[in-house]
C-alpha positions in Angstrom: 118.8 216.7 112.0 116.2 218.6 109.8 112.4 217.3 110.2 112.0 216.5 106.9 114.6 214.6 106.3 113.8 212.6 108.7 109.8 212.3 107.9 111.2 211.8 104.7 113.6 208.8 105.0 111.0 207.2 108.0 108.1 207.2 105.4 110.4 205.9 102.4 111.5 202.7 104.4 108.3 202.6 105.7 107.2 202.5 101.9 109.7 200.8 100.4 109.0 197.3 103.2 105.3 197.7 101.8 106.1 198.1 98.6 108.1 194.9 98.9 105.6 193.0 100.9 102.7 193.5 98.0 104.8 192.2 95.1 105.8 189.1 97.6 102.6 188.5 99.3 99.6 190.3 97.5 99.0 192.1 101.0 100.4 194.9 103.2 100.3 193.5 106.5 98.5 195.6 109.7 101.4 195.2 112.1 103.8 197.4 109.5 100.8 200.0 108.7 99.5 200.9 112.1 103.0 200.5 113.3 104.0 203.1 110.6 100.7 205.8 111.8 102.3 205.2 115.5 105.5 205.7 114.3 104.5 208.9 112.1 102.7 210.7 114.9 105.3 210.0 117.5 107.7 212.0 114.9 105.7 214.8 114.2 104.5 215.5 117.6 108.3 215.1 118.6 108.8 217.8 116.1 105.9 220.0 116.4 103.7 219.8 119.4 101.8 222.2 119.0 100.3 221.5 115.4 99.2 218.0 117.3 96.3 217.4 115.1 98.5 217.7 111.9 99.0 214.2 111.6 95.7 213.3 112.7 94.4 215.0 109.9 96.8 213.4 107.3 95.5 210.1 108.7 92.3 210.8 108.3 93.2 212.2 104.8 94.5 208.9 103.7 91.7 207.4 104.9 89.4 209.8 102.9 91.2 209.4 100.1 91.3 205.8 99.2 88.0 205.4 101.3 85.4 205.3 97.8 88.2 202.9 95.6 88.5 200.5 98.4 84.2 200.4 98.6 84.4 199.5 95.4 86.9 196.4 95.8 89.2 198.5 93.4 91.9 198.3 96.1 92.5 196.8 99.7 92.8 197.8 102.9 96.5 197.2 103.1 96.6 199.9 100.5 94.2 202.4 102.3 96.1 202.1 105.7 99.7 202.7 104.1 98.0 206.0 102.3 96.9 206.3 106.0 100.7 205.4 107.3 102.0 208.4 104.8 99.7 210.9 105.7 101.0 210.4 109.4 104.1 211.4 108.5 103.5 214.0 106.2 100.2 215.4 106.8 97.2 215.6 105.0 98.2 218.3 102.2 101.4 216.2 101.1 99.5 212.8 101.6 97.1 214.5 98.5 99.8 215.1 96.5 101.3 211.3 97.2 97.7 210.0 96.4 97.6 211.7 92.9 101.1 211.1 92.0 100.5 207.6 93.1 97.2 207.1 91.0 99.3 208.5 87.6 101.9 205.2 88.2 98.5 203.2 89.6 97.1 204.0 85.9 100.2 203.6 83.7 100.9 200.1 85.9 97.1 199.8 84.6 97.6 199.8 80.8 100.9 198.2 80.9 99.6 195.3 82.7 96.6 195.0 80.8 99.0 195.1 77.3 101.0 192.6 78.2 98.3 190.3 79.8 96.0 190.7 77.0 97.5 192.2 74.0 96.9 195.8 72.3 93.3 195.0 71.3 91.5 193.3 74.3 93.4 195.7 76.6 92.0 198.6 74.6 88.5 197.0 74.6 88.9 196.5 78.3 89.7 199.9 79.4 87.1 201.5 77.7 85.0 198.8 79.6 86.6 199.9 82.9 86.6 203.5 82.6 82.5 203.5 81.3 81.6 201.2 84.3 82.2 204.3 86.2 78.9 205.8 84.8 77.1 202.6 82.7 75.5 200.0 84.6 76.0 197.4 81.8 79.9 198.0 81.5 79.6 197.4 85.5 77.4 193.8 84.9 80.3 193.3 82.0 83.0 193.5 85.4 80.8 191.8 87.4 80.0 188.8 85.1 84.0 188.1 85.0 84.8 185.2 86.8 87.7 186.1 89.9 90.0 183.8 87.9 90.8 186.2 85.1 91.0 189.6 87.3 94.3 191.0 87.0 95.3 192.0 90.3 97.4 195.1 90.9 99.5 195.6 94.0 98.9 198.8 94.5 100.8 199.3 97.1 104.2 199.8 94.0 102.2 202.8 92.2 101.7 204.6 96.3 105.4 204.2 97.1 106.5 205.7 93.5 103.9 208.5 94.4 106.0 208.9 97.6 109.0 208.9 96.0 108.0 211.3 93.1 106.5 213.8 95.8 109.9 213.2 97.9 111.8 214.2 95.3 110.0 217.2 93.7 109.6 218.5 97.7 113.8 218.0 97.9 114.7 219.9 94.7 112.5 223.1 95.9 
């Protein structure tokens, strides 16, 4: 059977159980994302022994990756160990790739959550908040001030498997 195919369908149920667990339970549970990195290595190194530190390196990619979003309680660490998971399996260039195509769906899951929580208006008003916290220190004390009540949550764990699965299937159709 071709490597790929089989990286490919181990990562997608790997992503796809995630994926599930998030929307259930807010929370990707350790014993399916360190499972999945064991799992990941053990194929690639069945695979290709001698590029042994391949998935190493797309571990620690993952890592890197989601490492400055999760310091800044943007995301968990559910999220940063799948990222981690997926890197196993695909190495640290791909695991980019899923990373970026996942933070387009993590952004468009953004605005559409914010519209229909809050309406046109306040959703506007509250992404120009987010996005100039990033360099003003009063949008951040504007975030800070917000009680934990009325934080929307995202499970980000949804826009990282539809990166996975828009990476799949542009690496397929080449």
């Amino acid at each position: 059977m071709n490597e790929l195919l089989v990286k490919f369908f181990g990562v997608i149920l790997i992503g796809s159980v995630a994926c599930f667990w998030d929307l259930r339970e807010r929370k990707i549970p350790n014993w399916l994302t360190f499972s999945a990195m064991l799992l990941g290595l053990i194929v690639s190194l069945i695979f290709d022994l001698k590029h042994w530190n391949l998935p190493l390196l797309g571990i620690l990619g993952g890592f890197l990756l989601l490492l400055i979003p999760y310091l800044l309680g943007g995301i968990g660490a559910g999220d940063v160990k799948l990222l981690m998971a997926f890197g196993a399996f695909l190495g640290i260039q791909p695991v980019s790739q899923v990373f970026l195509y996942g933070a387009v769906w993590g952004g468009i899951f953004a605005v559409i959550t914010l519209m229909k929580h809050y309406g046109w208006k306040i959703a506007w008003w509250r992404l120009q908040i987010i996005l100039s916290s990033l360099w003003d220190q009063q949008s951040q004390q504007v975030l800070k001030s917000e009680p934990p009540s009325t934080k929307l949550f995202l499970p980000y764990g949804v826009p990282l498997f539809l990166g996975l699965l828009t990476f799949v299937g542009i690496a397929l159709r080449r």
